[in-house]
TORGU-626660 format. One line per 3 residues: their letters; for each residue x, y, z of C-alpha. Coordinates in pm, whole numbers, plus 50000, padded with zeros to 5 digits. Example, Ala and Ser with C-alpha at 12.3 -4.5 7.8 and 13.67 -1.06 7.14 Angstrom:
<badrens>
as = 51230,49550,50780; 51367,49894,50714;
</badrens>
This chain:
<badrens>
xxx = 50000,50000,50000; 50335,50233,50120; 50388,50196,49703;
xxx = 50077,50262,49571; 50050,50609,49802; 50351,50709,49708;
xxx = 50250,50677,49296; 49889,50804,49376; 50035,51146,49534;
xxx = 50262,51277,49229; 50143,51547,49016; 49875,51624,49242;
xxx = 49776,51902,49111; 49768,51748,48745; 49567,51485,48833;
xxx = 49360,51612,49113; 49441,51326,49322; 49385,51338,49713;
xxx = 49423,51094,50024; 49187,51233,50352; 49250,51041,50717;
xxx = 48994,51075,50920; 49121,51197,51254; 48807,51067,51433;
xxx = 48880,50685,51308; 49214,50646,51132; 49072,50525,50816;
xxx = 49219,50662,50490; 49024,50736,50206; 49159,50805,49821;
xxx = 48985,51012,49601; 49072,51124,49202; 48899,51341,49003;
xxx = 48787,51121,48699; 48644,51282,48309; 48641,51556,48129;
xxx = 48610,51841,48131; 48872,51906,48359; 48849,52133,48660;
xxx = 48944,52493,48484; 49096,52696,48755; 49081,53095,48805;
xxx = 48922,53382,48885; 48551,53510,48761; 48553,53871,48658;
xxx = 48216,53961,48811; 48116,54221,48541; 48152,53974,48274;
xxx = 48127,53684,48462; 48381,53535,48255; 48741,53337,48326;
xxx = 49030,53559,48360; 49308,53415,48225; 49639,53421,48390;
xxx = 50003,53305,48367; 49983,52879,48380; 49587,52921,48254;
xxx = 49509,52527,48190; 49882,52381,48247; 49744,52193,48507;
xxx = 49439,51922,48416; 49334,51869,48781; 49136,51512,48656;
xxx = 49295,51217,48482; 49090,51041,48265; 48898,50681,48353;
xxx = 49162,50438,48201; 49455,50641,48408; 49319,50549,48815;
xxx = 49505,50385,49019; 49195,50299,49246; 49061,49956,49165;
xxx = 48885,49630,49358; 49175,49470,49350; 49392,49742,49586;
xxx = 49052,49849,49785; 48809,49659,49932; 48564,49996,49874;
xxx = 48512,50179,49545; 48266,50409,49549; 48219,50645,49175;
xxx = 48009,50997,49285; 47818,51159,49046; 47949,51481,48866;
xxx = 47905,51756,49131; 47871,51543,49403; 48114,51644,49715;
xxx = 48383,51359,49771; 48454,51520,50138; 48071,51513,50211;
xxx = 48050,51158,50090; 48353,51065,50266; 48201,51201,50616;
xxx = 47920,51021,50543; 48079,50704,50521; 48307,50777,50801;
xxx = 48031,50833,51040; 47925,50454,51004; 48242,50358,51171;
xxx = 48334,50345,51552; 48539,50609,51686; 48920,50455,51730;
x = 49020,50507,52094;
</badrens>
């Protein structure tokens, strides 16, 4: 597992990939950002409403696509695929919440 967190946290912020641990219970949970589009990053100019662009404007995908994740049955017991829009840190209390607090 050392291996596998070690390949899942490089380019980060390329592939939008992100490991939470729960403080409450210990348990760690992996989460990618999977399709396209991919997360476009900036600021909103509020009289236009558009996206500025800066310096770096979409170098960085922030998703990978489906046939790229390292997350599969056979290195998790768990896989659980949110819909688009759907909070992975909500989710992810949610689940944690079913599980006894470690002492």
């Amino acid at each position: 597992m050392k291996n596998l967190e070690k390949r899942f946290l490089v380019n980060t912020e390329n592939t939008g990939r992100f490991i939470v641990i729960s403080k409450r219970t210990g348990h760690r949970y992996f989460v990618e950002a999977i399709g396209d589009p991919h997360i476009q990053w900036g600021s909103v100019d509020v009289s236009t409403g558009n996206m500025n662009v800066k310096k770096g404007w979409k170098r960085f995908r922030g998703s990978i696509d489906e046939d790229e994740s390292l997350i599969t049955t056979e290195d998790f017991e768990k896989v659980h695929n949110l819909k688009a829009g759907e909070s992975p840190l909500i989710y992810i209390d949610r689940l944690d919440a079913k599980y006894p607090t470690k002492e």
